[in-house]
N, CA, C and O atoms as a GROMACS GRO file, in nm:
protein
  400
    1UNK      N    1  10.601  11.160   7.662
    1UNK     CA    2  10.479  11.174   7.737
    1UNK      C    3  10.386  11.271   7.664
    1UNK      O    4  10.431  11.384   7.646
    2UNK      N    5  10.230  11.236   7.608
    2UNK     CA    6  10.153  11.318   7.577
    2UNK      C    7  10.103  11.438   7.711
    2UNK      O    8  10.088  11.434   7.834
    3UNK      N    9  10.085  11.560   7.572
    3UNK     CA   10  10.038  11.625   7.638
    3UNK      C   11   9.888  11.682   7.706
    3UNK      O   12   9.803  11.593   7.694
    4UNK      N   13   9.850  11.767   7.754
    4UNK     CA   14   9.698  11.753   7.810
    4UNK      C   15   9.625  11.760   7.686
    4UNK      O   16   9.538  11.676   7.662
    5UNK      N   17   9.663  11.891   7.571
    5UNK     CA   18   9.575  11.897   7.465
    5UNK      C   19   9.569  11.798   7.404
    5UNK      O   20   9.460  11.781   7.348
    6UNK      N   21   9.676  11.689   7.384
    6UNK     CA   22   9.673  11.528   7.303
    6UNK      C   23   9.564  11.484   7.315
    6UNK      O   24   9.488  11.450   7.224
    7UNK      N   25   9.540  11.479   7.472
    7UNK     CA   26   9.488  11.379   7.505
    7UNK      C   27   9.356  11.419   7.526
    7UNK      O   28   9.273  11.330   7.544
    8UNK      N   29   9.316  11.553   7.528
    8UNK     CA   30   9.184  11.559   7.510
    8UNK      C   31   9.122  11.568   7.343
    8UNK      O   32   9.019  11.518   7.297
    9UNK      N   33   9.223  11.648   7.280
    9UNK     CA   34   9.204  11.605   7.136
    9UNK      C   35   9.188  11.436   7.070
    9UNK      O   36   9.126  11.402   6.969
   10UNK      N   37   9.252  11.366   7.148
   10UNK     CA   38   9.223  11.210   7.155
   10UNK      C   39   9.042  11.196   7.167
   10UNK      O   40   8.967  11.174   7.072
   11UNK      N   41   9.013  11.210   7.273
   11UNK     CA   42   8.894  11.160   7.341
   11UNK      C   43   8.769  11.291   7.258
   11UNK      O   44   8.652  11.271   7.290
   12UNK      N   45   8.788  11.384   7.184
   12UNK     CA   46   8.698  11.473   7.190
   12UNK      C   47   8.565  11.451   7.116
   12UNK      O   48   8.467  11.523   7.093
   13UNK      N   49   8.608  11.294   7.081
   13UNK     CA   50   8.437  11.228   7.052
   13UNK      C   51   8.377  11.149   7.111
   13UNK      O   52   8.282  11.081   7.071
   14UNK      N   53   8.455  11.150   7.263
   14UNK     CA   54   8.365  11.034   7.362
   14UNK      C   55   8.247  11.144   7.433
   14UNK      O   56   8.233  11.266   7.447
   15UNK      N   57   8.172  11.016   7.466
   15UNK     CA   58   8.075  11.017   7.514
   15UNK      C   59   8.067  11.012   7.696
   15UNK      O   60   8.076  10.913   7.768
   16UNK      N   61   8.048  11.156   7.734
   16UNK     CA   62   8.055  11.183   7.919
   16UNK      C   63   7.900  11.096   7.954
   16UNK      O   64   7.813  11.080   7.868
   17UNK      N   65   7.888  11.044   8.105
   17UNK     CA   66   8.068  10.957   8.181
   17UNK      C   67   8.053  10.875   8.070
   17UNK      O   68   7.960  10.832   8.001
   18UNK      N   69   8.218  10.867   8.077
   18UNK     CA   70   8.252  10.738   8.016
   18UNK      C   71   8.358  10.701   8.133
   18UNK      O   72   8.399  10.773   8.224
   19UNK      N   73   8.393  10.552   8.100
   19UNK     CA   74   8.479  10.515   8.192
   19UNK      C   75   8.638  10.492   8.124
   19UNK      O   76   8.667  10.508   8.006
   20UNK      N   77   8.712  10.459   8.213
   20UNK     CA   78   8.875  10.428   8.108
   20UNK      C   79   8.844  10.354   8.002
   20UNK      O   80   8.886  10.407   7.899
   21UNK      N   81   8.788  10.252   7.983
   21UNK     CA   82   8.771  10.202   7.825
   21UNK      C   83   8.727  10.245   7.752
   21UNK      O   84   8.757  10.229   7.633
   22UNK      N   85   8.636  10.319   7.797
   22UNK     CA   86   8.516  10.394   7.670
   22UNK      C   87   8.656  10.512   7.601
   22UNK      O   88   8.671  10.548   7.484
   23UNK      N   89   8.741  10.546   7.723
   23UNK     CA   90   8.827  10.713   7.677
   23UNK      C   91   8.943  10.631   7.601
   23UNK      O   92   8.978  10.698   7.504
   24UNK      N   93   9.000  10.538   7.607
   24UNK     CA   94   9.115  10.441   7.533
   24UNK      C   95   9.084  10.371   7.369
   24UNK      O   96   9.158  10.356   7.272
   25UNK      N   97   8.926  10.336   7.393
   25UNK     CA   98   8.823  10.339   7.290
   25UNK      C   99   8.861  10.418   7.152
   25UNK      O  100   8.914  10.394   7.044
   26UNK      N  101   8.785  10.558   7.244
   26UNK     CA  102   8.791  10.674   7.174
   26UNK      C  103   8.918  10.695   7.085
   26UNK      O  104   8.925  10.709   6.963
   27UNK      N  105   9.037  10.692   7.199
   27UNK     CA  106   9.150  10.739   7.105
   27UNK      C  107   9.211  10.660   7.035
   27UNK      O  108   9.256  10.701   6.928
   28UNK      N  109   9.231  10.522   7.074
   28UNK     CA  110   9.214  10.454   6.968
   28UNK      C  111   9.167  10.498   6.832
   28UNK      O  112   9.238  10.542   6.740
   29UNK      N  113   8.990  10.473   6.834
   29UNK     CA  114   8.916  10.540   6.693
   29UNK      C  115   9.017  10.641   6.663
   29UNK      O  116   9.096  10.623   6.571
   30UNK      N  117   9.020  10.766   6.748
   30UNK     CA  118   9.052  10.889   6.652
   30UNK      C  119   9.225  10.916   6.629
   30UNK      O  120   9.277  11.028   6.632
   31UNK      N  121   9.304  10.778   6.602
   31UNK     CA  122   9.426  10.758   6.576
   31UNK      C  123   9.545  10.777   6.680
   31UNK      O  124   9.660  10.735   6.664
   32UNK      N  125   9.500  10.842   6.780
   32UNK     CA  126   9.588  10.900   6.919
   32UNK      C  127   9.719  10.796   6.873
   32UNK      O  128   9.733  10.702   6.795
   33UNK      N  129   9.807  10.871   6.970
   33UNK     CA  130   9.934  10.807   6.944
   33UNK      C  131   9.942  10.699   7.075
   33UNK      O  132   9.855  10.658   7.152
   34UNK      N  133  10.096  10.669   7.062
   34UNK     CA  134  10.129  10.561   7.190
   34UNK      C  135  10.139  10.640   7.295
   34UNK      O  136  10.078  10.591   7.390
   35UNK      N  137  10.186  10.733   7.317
   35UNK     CA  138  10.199  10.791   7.434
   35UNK      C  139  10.036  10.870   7.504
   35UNK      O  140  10.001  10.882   7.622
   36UNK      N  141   9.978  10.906   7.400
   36UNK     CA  142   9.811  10.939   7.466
   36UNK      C  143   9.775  10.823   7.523
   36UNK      O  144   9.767  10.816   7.645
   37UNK      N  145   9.747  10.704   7.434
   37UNK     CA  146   9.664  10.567   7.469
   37UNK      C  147   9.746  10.548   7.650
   37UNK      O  148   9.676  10.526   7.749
   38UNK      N  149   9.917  10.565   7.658
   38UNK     CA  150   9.971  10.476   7.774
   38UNK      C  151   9.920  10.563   7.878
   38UNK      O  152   9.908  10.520   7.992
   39UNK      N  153   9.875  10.732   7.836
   39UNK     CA  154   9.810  10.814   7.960
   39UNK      C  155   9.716  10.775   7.987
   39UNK      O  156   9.686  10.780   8.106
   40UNK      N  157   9.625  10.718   7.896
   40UNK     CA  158   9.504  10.695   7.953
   40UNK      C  159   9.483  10.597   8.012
   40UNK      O  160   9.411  10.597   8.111
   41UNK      N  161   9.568  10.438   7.944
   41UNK     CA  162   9.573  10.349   8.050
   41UNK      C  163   9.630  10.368   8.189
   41UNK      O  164   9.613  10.288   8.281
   42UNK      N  165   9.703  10.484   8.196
   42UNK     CA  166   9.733  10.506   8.378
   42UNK      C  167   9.653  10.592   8.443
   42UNK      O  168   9.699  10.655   8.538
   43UNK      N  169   9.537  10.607   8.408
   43UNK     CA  170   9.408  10.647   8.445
   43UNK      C  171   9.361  10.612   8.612
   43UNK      O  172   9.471  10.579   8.658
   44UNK      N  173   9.311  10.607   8.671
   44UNK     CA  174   9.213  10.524   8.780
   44UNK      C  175   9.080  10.430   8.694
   44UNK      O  176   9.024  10.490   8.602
   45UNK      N  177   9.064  10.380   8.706
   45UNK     CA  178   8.924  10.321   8.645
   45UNK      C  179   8.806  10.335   8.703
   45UNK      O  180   8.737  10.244   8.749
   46UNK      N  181   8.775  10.472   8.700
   46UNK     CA  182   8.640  10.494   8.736
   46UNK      C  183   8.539  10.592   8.622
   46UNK      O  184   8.593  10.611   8.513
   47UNK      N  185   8.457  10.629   8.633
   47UNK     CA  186   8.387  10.678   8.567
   47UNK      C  187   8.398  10.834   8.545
   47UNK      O  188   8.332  10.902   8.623
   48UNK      N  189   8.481  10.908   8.436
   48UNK     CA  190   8.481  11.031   8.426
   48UNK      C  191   8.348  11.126   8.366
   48UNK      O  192   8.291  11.098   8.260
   49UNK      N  193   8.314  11.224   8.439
   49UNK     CA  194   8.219  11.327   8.418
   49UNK      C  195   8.201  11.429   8.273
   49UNK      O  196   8.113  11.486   8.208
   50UNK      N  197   8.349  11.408   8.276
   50UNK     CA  198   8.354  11.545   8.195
   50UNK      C  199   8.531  11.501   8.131
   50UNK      O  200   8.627  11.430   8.159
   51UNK      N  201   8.482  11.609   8.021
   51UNK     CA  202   8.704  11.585   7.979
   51UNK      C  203   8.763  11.670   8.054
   51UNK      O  204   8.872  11.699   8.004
   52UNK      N  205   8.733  11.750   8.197
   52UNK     CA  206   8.806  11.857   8.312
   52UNK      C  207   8.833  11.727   8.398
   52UNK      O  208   8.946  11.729   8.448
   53UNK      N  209   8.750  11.599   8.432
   53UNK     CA  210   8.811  11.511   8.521
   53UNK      C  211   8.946  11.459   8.430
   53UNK      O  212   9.062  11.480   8.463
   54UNK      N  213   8.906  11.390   8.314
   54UNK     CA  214   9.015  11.333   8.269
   54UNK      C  215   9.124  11.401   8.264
   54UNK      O  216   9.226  11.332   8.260
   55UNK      N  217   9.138  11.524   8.263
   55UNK     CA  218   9.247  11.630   8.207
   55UNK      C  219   9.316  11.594   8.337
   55UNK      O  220   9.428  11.541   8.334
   56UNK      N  221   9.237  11.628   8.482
   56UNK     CA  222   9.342  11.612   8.659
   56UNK      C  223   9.369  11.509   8.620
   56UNK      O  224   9.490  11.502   8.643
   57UNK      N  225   9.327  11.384   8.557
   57UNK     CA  226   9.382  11.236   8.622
   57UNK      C  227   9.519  11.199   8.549
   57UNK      O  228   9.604  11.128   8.601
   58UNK      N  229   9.528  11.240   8.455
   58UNK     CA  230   9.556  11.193   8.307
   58UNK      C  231   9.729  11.269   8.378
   58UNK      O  232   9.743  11.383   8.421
   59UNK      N  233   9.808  11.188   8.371
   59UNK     CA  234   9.987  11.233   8.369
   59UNK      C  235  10.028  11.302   8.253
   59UNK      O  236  10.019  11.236   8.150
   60UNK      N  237  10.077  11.436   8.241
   60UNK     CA  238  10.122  11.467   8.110
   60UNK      C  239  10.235  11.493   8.096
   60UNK      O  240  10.315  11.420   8.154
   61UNK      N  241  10.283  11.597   8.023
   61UNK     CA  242  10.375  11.646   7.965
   61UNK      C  243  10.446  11.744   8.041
   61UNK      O  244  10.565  11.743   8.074
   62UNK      N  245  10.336  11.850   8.069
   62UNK     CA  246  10.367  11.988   8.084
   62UNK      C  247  10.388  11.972   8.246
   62UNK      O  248  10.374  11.871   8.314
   63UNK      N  249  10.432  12.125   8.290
   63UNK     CA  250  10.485  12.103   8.439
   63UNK      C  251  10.372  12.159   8.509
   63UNK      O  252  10.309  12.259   8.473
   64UNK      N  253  10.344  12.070   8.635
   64UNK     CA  254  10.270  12.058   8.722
   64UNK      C  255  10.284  12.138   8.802
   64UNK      O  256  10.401  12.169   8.826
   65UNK      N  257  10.167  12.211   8.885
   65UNK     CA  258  10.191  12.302   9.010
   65UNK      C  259  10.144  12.202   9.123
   65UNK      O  260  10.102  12.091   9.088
   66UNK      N  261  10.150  12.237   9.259
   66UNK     CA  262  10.140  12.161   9.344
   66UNK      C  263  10.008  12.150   9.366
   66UNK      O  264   9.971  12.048   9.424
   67UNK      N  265   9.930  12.227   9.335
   67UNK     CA  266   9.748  12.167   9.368
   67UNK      C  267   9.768  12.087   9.247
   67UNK      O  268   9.768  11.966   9.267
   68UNK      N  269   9.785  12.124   9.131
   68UNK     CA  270   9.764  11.974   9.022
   68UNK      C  271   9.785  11.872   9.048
   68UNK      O  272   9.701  11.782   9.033
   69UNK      N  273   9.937  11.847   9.107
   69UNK     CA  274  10.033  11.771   9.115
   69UNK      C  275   9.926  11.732   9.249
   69UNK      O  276   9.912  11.610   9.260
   70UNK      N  277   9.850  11.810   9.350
   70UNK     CA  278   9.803  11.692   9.460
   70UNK      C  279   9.649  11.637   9.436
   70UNK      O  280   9.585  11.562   9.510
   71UNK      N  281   9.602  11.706   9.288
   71UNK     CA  282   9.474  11.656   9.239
   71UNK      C  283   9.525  11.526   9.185
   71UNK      O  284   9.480  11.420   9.228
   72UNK      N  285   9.605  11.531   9.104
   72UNK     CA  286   9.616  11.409   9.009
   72UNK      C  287   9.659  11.293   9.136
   72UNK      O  288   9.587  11.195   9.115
   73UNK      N  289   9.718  11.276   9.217
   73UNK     CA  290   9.762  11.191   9.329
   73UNK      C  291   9.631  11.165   9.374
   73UNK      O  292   9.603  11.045   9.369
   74UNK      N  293   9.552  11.230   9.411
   74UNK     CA  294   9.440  11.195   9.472
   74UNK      C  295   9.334  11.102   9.380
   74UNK      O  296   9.276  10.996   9.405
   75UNK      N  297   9.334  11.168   9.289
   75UNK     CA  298   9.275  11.099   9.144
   75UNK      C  299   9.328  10.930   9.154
   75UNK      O  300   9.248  10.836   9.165
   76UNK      N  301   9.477  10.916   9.147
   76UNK     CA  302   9.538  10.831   9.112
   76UNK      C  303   9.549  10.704   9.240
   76UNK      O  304   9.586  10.588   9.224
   77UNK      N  305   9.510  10.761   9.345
   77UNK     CA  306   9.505  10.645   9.475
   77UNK      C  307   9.368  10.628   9.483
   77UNK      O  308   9.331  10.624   9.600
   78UNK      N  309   9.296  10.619   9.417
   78UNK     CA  310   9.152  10.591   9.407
   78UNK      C  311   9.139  10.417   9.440
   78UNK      O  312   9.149  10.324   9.360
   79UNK      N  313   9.115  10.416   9.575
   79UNK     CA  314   9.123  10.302   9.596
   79UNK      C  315   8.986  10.193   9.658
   79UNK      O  316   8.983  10.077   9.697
   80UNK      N  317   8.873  10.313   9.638
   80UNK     CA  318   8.736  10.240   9.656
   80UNK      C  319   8.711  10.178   9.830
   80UNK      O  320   8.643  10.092   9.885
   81UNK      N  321   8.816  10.285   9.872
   81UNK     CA  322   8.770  10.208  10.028
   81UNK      C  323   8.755  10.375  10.100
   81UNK      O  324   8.838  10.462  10.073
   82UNK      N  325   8.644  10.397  10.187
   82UNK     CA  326   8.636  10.529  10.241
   82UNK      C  327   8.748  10.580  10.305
   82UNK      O  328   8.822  10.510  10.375
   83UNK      N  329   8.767  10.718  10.281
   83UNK     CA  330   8.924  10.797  10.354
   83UNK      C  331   8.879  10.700  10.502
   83UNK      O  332   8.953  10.618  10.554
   84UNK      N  333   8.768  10.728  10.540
   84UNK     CA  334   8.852  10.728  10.722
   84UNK      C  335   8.875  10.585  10.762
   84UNK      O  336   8.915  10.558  10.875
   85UNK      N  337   8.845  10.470  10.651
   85UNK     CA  338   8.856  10.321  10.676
   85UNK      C  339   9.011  10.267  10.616
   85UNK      O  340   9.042  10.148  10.605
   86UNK      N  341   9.105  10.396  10.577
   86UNK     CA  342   9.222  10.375  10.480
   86UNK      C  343   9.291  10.334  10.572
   86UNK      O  344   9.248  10.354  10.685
   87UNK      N  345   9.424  10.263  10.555
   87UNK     CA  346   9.530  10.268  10.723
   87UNK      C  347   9.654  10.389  10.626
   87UNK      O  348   9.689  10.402  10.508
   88UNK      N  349   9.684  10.449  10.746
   88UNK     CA  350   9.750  10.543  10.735
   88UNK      C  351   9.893  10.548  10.813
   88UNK      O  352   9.916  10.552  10.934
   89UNK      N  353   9.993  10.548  10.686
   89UNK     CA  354  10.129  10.555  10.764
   89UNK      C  355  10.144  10.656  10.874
   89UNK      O  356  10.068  10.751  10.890
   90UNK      N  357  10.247  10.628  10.949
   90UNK     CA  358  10.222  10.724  11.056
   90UNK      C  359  10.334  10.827  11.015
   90UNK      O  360  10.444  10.797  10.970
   91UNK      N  361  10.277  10.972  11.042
   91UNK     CA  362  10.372  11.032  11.039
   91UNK      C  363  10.518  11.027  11.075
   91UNK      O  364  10.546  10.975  11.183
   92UNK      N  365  10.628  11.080  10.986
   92UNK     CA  366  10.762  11.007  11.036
   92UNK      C  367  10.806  11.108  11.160
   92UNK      O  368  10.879  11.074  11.252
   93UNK      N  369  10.739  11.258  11.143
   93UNK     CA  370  10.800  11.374  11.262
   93UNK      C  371  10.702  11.303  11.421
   93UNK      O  372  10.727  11.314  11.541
   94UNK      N  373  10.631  11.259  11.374
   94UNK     CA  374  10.533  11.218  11.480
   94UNK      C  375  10.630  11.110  11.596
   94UNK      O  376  10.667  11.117  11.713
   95UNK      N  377  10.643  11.016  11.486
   95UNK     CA  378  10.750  10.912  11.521
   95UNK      C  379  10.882  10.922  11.593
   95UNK      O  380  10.933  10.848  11.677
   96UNK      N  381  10.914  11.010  11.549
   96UNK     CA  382  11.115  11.048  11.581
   96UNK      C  383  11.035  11.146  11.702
   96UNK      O  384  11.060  11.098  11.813
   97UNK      N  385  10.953  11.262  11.711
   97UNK     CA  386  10.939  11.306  11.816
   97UNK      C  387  10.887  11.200  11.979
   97UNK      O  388  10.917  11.215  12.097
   98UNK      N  389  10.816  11.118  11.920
   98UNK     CA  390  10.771  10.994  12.026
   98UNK      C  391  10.892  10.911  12.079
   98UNK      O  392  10.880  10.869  12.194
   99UNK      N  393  11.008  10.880  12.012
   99UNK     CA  394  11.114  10.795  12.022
   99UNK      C  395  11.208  10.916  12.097
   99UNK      O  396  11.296  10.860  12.162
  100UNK      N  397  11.214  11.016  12.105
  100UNK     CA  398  11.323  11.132  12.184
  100UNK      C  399  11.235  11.198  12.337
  100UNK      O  400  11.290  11.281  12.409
   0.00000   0.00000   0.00000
């Protein structure tokens, strides 16, 4: 698994926003390896701002703290439908407390 610096060293001649192709593009051109290119294809496909978005979205190497670890999730369920129109599992304590 590449790491964060890979993978921004990958992309550090794209052009902000760019979107996942434009950043796969990039590293491509600038030789990136297999493991940068497969981070970036597990991207979301939307339009990044800056190489600080790509860095949350992007799965790496190094170990995650739990706000990272709940940025990149959030990043990664990017699912183009508004939070409050999502369906939402139901809580399981919710559940077992309703059933007792």
């Amino acid at each position: 698994m590449a790491t964060t610096d890979e993978v921004l060293h990958a992309i550090k001649k794209a052009t902000f926003p760019a979107d996942k192709d434009a950043l796969i593009a990039s590293a491509l051109e600038s030789g990136a390896g297999d493991d940068v290119v497969r981070a970036l294809r597990s991207i979301p496909p939307v339009d990044y701002a800056d190489k600080d978005e790509v860095a949350r979205s992007v799965p790496t190497a190094e170990p995650v703290d739990a706000h990272t670890a709940a940025q990149q999730a959030r990043g990664q369920a990017d699912s183009r439908i508004a939070a409050d129109l999502r369906e939402v599992a139901p809580d399981p304590l919710e559940e077992a407390q309703r059933q007792s």
